[in-house]
N, C-alpha and C positions, 0 to 999 in steps of 0.2 A: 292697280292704277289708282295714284290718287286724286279725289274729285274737289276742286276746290269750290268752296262753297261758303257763302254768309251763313254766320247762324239764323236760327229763324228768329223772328220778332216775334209771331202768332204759333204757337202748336193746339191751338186745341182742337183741330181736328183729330191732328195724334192722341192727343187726352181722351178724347170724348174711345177713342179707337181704344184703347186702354181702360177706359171704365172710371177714369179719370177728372174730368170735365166740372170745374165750378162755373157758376155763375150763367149769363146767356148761352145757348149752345151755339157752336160754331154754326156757320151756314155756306156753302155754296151751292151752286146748281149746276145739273147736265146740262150741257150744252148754252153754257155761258157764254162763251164767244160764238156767234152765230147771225145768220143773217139781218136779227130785227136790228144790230148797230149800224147805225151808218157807219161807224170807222172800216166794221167788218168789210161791207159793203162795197165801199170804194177799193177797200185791197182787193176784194173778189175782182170789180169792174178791170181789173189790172193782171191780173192774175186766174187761170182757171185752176179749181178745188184740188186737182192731184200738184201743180207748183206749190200751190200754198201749204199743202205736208210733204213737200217734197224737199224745201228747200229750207236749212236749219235756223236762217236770219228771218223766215216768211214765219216758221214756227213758232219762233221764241215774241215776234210782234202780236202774232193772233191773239196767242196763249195770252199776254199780257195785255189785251185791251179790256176786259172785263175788269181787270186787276188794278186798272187807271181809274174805270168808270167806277166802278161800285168799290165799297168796303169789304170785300170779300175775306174769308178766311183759308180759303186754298185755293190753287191754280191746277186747272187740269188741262194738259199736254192738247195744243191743238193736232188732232190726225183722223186719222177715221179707223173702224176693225177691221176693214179689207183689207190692208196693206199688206198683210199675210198672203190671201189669194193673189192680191196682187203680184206678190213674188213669186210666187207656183208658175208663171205667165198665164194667164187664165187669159187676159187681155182687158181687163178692167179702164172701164170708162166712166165718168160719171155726165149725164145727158142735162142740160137745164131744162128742166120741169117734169121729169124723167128720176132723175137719180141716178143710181151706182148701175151701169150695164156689165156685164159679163161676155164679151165676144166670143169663149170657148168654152161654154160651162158645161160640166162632168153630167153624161150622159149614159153610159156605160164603164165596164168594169177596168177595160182596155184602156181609156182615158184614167181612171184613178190610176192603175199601172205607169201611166205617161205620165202622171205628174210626175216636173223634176226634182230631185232632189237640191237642196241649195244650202249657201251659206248665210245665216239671217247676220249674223255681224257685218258682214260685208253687203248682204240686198238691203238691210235695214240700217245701217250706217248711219245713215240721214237723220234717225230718229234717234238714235242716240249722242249725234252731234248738238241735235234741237234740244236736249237734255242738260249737255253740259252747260251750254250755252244760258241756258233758263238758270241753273243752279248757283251762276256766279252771283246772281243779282235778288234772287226772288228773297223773299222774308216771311212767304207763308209756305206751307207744305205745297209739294207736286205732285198730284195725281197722276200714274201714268196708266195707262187702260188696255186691254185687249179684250178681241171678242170670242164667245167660248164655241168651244169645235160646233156644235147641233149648231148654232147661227150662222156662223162661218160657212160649213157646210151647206147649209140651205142656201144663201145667198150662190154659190157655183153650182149648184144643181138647178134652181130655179134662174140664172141667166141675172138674177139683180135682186130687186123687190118682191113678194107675192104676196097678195092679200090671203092665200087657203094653202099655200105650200103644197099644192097636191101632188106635183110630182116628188117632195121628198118625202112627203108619207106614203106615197104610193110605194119609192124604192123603199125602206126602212120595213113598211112590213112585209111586199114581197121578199128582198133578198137581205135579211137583217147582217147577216157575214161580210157582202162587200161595204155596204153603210158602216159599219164598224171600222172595215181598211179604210175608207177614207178618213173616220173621225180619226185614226190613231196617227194620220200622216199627216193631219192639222194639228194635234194634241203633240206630235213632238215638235212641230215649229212653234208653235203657240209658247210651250214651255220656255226653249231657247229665246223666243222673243222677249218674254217678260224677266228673263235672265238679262238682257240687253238693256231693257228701262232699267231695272234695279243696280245692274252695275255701272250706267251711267248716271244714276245720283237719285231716281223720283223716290219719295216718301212712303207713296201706296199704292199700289195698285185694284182699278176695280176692272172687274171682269162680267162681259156683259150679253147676256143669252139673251136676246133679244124677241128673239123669236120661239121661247122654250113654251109660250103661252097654248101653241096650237098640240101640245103631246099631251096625253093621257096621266095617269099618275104613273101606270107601269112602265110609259114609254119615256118619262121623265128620269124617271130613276137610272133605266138602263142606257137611256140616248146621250143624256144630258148632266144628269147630277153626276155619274161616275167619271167623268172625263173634267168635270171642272174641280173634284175631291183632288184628280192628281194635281191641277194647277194650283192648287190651295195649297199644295205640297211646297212646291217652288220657296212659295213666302215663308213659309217655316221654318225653309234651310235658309234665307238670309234673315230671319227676323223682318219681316217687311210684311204690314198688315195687309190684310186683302178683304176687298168687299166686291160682294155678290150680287148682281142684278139681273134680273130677268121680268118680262111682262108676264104678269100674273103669278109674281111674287109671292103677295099674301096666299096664295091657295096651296105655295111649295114649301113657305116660310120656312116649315119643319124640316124637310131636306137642304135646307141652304143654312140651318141652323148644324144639322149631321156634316155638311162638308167640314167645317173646323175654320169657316172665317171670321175674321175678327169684325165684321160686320156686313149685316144683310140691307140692300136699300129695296124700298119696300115701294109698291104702287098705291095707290089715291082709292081702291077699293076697298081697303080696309081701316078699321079703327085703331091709328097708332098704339094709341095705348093700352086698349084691350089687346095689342098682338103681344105687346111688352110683357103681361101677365103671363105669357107662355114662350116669349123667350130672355132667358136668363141674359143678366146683365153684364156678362162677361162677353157678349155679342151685341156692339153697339146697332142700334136701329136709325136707319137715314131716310129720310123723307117726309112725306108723303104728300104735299099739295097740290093738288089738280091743277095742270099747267095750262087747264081751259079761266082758272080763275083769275089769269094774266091779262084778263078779255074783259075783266065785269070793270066796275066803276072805282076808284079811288079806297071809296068807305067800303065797300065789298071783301076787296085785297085786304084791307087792314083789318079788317071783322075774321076774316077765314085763318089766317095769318097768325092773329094771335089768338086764336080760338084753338087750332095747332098747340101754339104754344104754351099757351095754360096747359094742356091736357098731359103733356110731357113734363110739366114744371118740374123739376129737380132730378131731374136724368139724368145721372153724367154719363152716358153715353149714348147720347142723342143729338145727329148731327143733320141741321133743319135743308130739308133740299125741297125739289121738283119728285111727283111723281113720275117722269118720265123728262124728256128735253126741251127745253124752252121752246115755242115751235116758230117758225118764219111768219112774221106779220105782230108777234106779239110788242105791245107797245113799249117803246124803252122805259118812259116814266114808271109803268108797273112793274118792271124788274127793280128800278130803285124802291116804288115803296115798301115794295118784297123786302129787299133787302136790309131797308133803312128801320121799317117796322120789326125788323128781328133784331137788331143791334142795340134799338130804344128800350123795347120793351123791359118790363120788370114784371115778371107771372103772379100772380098773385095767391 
C-alpha cells in the first residue's frame, strides 16, 4: 500500500536517532497533548478519552494541537497503551479521577485461555486510519507507541492502576509459566500492532514499560527486557527506529542498551551525561527533565533547562524531552518556555 505523505521539513529527531544530529537538539515531550491545554480540554469537555482515540478525525486534531502551540520537532500519535487489552474485551474503561478501569481483569489461568484471539488490523483499524490521516499533512516525524507486554499485563491483572502491583508479582512469582502465557499472548498482538503504525506511515516507534520500575534485576530481565528484545525485532525488519521507555530507566539503562534500540529515553534520576559515558553513541539518549520542574518559577525552567543542555552540548544523538509525561495542572506557559528555551539556546 502506498502512503501518501509530505516530505518532512524537520527530521532531526530521525538524525539525532541516527547519531546524526547538528546543531540544537530536537525536543519533544510525553504527553504533549494533554489535559494542562485548554484546546485539549474542551475537546475532552465534548468528547470522552476512549472517542477521542477512537475516532481517526479526534486523533489526528489531538495529535496536532501541541503541533499548533509549540515549536515542536515531532508529533506523537494521540492513544493510549491499552488499546491492546482493549481489544482482548477485557471491558476497559477509563473513570474521571480514576483512570483506566479494567471491568474483567485476568485473574486466573482459565481467563488467559479465554482471551480471544483477534484481528489488530481490523480491532485497531482506527489507529491506523489516524495515521494515515496525520501523514498527509505533518512536516515533523510521527511517533507512534505501544506499550510493552510486563505493563500491559499488569494493567489487566491488577483491574487499572496500582501503586505496589502486588497481585502481579504475586502471580509472576508464584506461577512464572502461566505469567509468561499471557505476556506471549500480549507480545504477539503487540508485534502485529506496531506492524499496523509502521505500515500506516509513523517514523518511530517508542515502547513503553511503564511499570518495569517495580521488578528486581532478574525479574526485569526475564519478565520485561526479553519480551521487548523481540519487539525491537519488528523495527529491524522495517528499518523503523525504536526507543525504549520504562520508569527507572537509568537503573536498567544497560539492558535497554542490550535490546538493540536505537534509542533509550531515560528518567530525571540520573545524570544524563554521565549515562552517556557508558552508552555508546550509536544509541541516542532522550530526556531527562523532571516534569515536577514545569511547577517552579519562569527563571527556574530556564536555569534547569539549559543546564540540561549545556551538559549534552554537542551530542548528536540527543533528543531533549520530559522525564516522564507532562502531568494535568502543569502550566501551559511553562511547556512554552521549555520549549522556546531549547530552540534559543546556544550551549556554550
Amino acid at each position: 500500500m502506498t502512503i501518501l505523505t509530505k516530505t518532512l521539513v524537520n527530521n532531526k529527531v530521525l538524525l539525532a536517532l541516527r547519531g546524526e544530529n547538528q546543531g540544537r537538539p530536537p525536543v519533544w515531550l510525553m504527553r504533549q497533548a494533554g489535559r494542562y491545554m485548554p484546546e485539549y480540554r474542551a475537546i475532552r469537555a465534548r468528547h470522552s478519552f476512549l472517542e477521542m482515540c477512537h475516532h481517526p478525525d479526534l486523533i489526528v486534531e489531538v495529535t496536532q494541537l501541541p503541533l499548533k502551540a509549540f515549536d515542536l520537532d515531532a508529533a506523537i500519535l494521540f492513544s493510549d497503551i491499552l488499546v491492546v487489552p482493549e481489544a482482548f474485551d477485557v471491558g476497559l474503561s477509563f473513570d474521571e479521577g480514576k483512570g483506566p478501569v479494567i471491568a474483567r481483569p485476568i485473574q486466573t489461568t482459565k481467563d488467559i485461555e479465554n482471551l480471544p484471539s483477534f484481528d489488530v488490523q481490523d480491532k485497531l483499524a482506527y489507529v491506523a486510519a489516524g495515521i494515515r490521516l496525520l501523514k498527509l499533512d505533518l512536516k515533523v516525524p510521527l511517533l507512534g507507541f505501544c506499550g510493552a507486554p510486563f505493563t500491559v499485563a499488569s494493567y489487566m491483572i491488577e483491574g487499572g492502576s496500582s501503586r505496589d502491583l502486588l497481585k502481579t508479582k504475586e502471580w509472576l512469582l508464584r506461577d512464572p509459566e502461566s505469567f509468561h502465557a499471557l505476556l506471549r499472548k500480549i507480545a504477539l498482538a503487540t508485534k502485529q500492532y506496531i506492524e499496523l503504525q509502521i505500515e500506516a506511515g509513523v517514523d518511530v516507534i517508542q515502547i513503553f514499560d511503564s511499570w518495569a520500575n517495580h521488578l528486581s534485576w532478574s525479574q526485569f530481565e526475564e519478565f520485561s527486557f526479553a519480551y521487548m528484545k523481540e519487539l525491537v525485532e519488528i523495527g529491524k525488519t522495517y528499518n523503523i527506529p525504536i526507543i525504549l521507555y520504562c520508569r527507572g530507566s537509568s537503573v536498567f539503562a544497560s539492558k535497554l542498551v542490550e535490546a538493540g534500540s536505537q534509542g533509550i529515553s531515560l528518567d530525571w534520576n540520573c545524570d544524563l551525561a554521565s549515562m552517556r559515558r557508558v552508552v555508546p553513541f550509536n544509541v541516542a539518549l532522550q530526556g531527562n527533565l523532571d516534569p515536577d520542574i514545569l511547577f517552579a518559577p519562569r527563571g527556574k525552567i530556564e536555569h534547569d533547562v539549559i543546564q540540561l543542555l549545556n551538559s549534552m552540548h554537542g551530542d548528536p544523538a540527543f533528543i531533549f524531552n520530559l522525564g516522564h509525561g507532562i502531568k494535568p495542572g502543569t502550566p501551559y506557559d511553562a511547556v512554552k518556555t521549555l520549549v522556546e528555551t531549547v530552540k534559543n539556546h546556544i550551549s556554550i
